[in-house]
C-alpha positions as CSV (number, residue, x, y, z in Angstrom):
1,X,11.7,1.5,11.1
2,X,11.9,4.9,11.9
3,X,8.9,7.4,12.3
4,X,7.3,9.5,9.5
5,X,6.5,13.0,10.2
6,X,3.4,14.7,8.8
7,X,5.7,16.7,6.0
8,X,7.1,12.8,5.2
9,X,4.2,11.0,4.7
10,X,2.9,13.8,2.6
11,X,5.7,13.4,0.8
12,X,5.0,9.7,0.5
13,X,1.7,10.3,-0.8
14,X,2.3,12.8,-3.4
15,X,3.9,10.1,-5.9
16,X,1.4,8.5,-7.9
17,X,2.5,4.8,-7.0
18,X,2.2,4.7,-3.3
19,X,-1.7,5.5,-4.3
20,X,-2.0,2.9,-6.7
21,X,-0.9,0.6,-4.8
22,X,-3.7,1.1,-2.0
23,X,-6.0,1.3,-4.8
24,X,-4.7,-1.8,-6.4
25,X,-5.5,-3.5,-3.4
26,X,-8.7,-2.3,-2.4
27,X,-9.8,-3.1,-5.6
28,X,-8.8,-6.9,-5.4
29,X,-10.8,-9.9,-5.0
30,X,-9.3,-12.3,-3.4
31,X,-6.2,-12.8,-1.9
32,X,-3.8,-9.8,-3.3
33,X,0.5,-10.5,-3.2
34,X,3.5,-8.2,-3.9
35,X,3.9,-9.3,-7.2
36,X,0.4,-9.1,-8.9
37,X,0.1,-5.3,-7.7
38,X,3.8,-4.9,-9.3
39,X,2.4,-5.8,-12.4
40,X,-1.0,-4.4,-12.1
41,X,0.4,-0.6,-11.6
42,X,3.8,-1.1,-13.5
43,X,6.0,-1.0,-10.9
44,X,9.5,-2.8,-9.7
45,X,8.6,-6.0,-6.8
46,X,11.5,-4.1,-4.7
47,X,9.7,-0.9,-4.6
48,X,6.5,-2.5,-4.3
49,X,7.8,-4.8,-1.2
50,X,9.7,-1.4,0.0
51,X,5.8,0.5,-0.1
52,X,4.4,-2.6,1.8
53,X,6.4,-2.2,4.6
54,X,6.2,1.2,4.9
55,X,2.3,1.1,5.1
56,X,2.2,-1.5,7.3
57,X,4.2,0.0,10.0
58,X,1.6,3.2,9.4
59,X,-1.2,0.8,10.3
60,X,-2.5,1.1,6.1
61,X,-2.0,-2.1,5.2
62,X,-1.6,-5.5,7.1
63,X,0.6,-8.6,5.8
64,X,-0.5,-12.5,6.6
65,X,2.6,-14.1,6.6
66,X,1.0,-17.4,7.7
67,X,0.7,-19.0,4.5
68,X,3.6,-19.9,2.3
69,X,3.4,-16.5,0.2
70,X,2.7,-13.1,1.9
71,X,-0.9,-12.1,1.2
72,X,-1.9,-8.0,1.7
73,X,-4.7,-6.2,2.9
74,X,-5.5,-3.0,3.2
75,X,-7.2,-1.6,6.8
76,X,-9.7,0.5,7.5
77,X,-7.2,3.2,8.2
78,X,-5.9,3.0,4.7
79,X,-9.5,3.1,3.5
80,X,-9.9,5.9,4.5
81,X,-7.0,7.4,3.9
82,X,-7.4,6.2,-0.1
83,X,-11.2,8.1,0.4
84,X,-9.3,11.3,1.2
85,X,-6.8,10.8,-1.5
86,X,-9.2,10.0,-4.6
87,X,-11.1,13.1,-3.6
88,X,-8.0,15.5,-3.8
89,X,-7.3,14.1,-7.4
């Protein structure tokens, strides 16, 4: 995948979604898939799986493919980076 630059990923992070998301998933108990946060913050599974990848090659999120289904979590990294966010809005 190819590298973000700093004016990208602010892009990224201006549209509501991509912050719902990490939200979404912070806010889970239990084990969190691609489809329950597409229905939680009313988005399409495509975008949603599109997101997912996305953060996890920025080192925000981390996918368990071990299982039959694909499980996400968010890491520290995107912690943090959801801290800054929810204090700008």
């Amino acid at each position: 995948m190819a590298s973000l630059t700093g004016k990208s990923i602010r892009k990224l992070f201006l549209h509501d979604k991509p912050f719902m998301l990490l939200q979404a998933i912070n806010d889970s108990n239990g084990r969190v898939y691609a489809a329950m946060v597409s229905k939680k913050i009313d988005c399409s599974y495509a975008y949603i799986v599109k997101l997912i990848k996305l953060m996890n090659s920025l080192g925000l999120l981390i996918v368990d493919d071990s299982n039959h289904k694909k499980t996400v979590m968010i890491t520290q990294k995107g912690k943090k980076l959801l801290k800054l966010i929810s204090e700008i809005k």
